[in-house]
C-alpha positions as a Markdown table, in Angstrom:
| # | Residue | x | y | z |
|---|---|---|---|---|
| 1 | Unk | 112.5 | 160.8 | 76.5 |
| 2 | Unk | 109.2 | 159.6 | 76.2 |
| 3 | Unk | 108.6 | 157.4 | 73.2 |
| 4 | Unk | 105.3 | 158.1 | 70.6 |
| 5 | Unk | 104.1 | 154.8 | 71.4 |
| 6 | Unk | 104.3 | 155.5 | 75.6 |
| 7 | Unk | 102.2 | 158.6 | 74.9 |
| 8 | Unk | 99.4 | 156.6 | 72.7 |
| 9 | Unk | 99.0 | 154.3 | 75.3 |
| 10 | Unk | 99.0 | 156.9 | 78.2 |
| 11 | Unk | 96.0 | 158.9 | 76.4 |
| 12 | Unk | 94.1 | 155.7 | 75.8 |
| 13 | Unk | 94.9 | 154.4 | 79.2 |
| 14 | Unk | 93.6 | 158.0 | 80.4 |
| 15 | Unk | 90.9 | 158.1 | 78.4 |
| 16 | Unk | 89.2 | 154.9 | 79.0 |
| 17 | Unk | 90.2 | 152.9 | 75.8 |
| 18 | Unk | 90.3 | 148.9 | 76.5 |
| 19 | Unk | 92.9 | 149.5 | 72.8 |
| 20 | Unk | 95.4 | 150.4 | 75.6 |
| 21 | Unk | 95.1 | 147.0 | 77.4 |
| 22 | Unk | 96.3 | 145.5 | 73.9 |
| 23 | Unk | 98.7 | 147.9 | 73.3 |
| 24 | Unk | 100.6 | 147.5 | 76.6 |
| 25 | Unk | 100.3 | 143.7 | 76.4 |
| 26 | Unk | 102.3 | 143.9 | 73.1 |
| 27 | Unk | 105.2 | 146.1 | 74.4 |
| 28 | Unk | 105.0 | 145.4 | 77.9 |
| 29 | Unk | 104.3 | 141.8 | 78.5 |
| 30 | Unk | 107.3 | 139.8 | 78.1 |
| 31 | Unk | 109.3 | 142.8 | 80.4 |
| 32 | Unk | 106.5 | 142.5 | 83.2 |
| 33 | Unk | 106.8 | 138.7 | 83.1 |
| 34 | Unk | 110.1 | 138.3 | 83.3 |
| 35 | Unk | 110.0 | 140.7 | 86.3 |
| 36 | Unk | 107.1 | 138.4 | 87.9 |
| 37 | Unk | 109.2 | 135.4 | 86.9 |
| 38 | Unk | 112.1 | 136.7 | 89.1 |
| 39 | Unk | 109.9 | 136.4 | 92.3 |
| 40 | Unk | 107.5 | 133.5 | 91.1 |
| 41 | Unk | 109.4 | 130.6 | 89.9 |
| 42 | Unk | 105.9 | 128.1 | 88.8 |
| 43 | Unk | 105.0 | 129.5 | 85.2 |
| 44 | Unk | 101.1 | 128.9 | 85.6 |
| 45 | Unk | 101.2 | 131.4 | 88.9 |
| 46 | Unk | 103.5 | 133.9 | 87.3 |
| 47 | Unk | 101.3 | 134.0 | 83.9 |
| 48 | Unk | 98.0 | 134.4 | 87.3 |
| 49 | Unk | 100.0 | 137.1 | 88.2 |
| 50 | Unk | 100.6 | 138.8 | 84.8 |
| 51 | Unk | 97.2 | 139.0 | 84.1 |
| 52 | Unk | 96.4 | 140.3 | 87.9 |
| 53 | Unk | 99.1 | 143.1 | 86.7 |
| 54 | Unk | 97.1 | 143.6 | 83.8 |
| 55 | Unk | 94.2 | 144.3 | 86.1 |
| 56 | Unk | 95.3 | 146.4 | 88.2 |
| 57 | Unk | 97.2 | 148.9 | 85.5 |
| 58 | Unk | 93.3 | 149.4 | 84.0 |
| 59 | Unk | 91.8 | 149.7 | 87.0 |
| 60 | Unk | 94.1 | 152.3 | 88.5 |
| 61 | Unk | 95.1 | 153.6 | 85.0 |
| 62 | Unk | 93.4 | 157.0 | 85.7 |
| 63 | Unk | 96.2 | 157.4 | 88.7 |
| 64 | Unk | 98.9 | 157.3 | 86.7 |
| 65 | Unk | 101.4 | 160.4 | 86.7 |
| 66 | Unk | 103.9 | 160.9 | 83.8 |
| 67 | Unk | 105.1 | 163.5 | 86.5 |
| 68 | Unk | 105.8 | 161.1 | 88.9 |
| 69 | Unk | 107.7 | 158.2 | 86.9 |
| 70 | Unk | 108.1 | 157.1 | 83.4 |
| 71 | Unk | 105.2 | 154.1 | 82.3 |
| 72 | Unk | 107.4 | 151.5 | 82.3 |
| 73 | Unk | 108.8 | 151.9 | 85.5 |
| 74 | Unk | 104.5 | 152.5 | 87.3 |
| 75 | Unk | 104.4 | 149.0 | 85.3 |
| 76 | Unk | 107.3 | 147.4 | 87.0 |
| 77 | Unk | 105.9 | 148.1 | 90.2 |
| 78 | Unk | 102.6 | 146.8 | 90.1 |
| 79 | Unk | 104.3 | 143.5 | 88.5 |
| 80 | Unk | 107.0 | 143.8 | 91.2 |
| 81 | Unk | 104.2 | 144.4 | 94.0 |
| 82 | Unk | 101.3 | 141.9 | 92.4 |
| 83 | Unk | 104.4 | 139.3 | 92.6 |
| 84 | Unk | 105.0 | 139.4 | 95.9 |
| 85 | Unk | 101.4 | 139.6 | 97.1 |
| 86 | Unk | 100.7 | 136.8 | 95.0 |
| 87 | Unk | 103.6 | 134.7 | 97.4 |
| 88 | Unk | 103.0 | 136.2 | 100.6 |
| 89 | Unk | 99.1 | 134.9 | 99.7 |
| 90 | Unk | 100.6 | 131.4 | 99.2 |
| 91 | Unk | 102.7 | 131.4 | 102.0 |
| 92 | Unk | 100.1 | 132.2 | 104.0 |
| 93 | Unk | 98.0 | 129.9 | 102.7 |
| 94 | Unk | 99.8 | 126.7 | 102.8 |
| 95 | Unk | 100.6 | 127.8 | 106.7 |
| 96 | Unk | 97.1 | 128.1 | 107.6 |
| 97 | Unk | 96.5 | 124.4 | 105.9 |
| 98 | Unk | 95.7 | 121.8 | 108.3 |
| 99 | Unk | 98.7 | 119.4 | 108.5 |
| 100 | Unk | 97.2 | 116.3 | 109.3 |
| 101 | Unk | 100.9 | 114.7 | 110.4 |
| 102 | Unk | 101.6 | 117.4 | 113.0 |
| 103 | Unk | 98.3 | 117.6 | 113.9 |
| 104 | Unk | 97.1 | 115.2 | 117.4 |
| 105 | Unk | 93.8 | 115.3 | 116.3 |
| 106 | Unk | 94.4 | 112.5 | 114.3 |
| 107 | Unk | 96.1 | 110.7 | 117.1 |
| 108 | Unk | 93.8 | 110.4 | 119.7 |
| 109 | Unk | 93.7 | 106.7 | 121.1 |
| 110 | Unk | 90.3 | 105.1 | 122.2 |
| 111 | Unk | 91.8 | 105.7 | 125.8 |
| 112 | Unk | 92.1 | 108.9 | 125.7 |
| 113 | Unk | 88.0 | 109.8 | 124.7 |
| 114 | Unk | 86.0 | 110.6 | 127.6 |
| 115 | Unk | 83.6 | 107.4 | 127.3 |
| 116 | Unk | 81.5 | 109.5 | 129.8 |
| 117 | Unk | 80.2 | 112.1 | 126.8 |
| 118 | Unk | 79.9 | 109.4 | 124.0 |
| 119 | Unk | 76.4 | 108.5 | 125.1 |
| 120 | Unk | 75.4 | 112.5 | 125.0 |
| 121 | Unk | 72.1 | 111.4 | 123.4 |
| 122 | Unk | 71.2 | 109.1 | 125.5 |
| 123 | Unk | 71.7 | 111.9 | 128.3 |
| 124 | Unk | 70.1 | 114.3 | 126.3 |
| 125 | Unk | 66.5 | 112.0 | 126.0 |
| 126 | Unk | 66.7 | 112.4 | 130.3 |
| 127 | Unk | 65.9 | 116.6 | 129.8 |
| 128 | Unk | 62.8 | 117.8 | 128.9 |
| 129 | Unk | 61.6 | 118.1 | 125.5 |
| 130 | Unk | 61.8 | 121.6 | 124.8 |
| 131 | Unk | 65.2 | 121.4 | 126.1 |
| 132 | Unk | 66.2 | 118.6 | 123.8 |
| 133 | Unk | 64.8 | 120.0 | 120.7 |
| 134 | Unk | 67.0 | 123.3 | 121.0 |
| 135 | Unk | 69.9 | 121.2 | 121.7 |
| 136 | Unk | 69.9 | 118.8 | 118.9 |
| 137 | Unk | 68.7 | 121.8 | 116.6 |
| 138 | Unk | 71.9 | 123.7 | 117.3 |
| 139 | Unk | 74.1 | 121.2 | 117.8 |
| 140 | Unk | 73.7 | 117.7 | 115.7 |
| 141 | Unk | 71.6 | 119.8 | 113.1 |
| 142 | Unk | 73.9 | 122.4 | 112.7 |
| 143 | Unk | 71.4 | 124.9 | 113.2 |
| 144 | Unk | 72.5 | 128.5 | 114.2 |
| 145 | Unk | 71.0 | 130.4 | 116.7 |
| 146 | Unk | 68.7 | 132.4 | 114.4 |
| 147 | Unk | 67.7 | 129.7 | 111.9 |
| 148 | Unk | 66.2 | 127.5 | 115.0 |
| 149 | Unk | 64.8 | 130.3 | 116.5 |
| 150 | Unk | 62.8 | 130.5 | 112.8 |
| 151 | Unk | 63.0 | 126.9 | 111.9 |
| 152 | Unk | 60.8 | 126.2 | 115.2 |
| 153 | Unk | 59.3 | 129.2 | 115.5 |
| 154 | Unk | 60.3 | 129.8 | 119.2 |
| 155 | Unk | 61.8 | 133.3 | 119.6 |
| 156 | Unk | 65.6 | 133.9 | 119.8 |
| 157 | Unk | 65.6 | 135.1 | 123.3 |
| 158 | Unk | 63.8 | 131.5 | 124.1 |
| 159 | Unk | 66.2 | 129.6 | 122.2 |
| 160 | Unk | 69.3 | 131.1 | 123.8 |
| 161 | Unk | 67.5 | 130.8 | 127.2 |
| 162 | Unk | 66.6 | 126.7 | 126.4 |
| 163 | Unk | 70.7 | 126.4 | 125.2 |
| 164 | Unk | 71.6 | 127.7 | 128.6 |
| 165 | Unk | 69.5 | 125.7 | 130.9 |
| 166 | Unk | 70.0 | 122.2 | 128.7 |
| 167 | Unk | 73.8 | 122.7 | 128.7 |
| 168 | Unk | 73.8 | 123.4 | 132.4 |
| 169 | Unk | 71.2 | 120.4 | 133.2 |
| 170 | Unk | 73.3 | 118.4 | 131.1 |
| 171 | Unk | 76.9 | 119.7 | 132.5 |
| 172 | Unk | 75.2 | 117.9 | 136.2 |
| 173 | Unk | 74.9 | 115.0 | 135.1 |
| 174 | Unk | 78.6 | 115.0 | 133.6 |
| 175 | Unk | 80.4 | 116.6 | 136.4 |
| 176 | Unk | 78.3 | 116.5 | 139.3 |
């Protein structure tokens, strides 16, 4: 049985009315968070995910069918669902973290640097100019493809062309 106060907050959900927000707040909240809290033990995330719930009812509030399941139970699974997106999120995110005491980046020794390419700019003064300019553009400026092209007005096709005959001047002299 479907109580007075479900129905309100059904036609004001349907009907646009931000009253319904409230209204579901005050009789749904502390159900929805304990539902969050089940899957999200940190109490700032789990309130983060209680107000993504809240989101996500109003903006998918016009898909709701009484048919389909009672309001509470539509509630749940967005709070259920939000929950778990909300960890899988984390998870992911702490895994895709750079972990700097696994990583051997952080580990190199002088002796394993090839000493041959630390003096690339000295190597790089020995091409010709136009070839050096592209070069430093792209690489020790930081400069894509497109902003050198416009940043020294020399057109695309001439830049990637340059790129290509500068790396492959400068690849002879480091592995003739």
């Amino acid at each position: 049985m479907v109580s007075s106060i479900e129905k309100e907050i059904v036609r004001l959900l349907k009907g646009g009315n931000k009253k319904a927000i409230t209204l579901l707040y005050e009789n749904y909240a502390d159900s929805l968070y304990g539902v969050i809290k089940k899957v999200i033990s940190d109490e700032d995330t789990a309130q983060d995910v209680l107000q993504e719930t809240f989101i996500k009812v109003w903006r998918y509030s016009k898909k709701y069918d009484a048919s389909k399941a009672k309001l509470f139970t539509w509630l749940y699974r967005i709070a259920y669902n939000s929950a778990i997106d909300k960890v899988r999120s984390l998870k992911n995110k702490t895994e895709k973290e750079v972990q700097i005491d696994v990583s051997p980046v952080y580990k190199i020794t002088i002796n394993e640097l090839n000493q041959d390419v630390l003096d690339i700019k000295t190597h790089l003064k020995t091409l010709d100019e136009k070839y050096q300019i592209v070069i430093n553009a792209l690489f020790f400026e930081g400069m894509t493809q497109q902003e050198a092209s416009e940043e020294l007005d020399i057109p695309l096709g001439t830049i990637k062309s340059r790129l290509k005959i500068g790396l492959r001047e400068l690849k002879k002299i480091y592995n003739p």
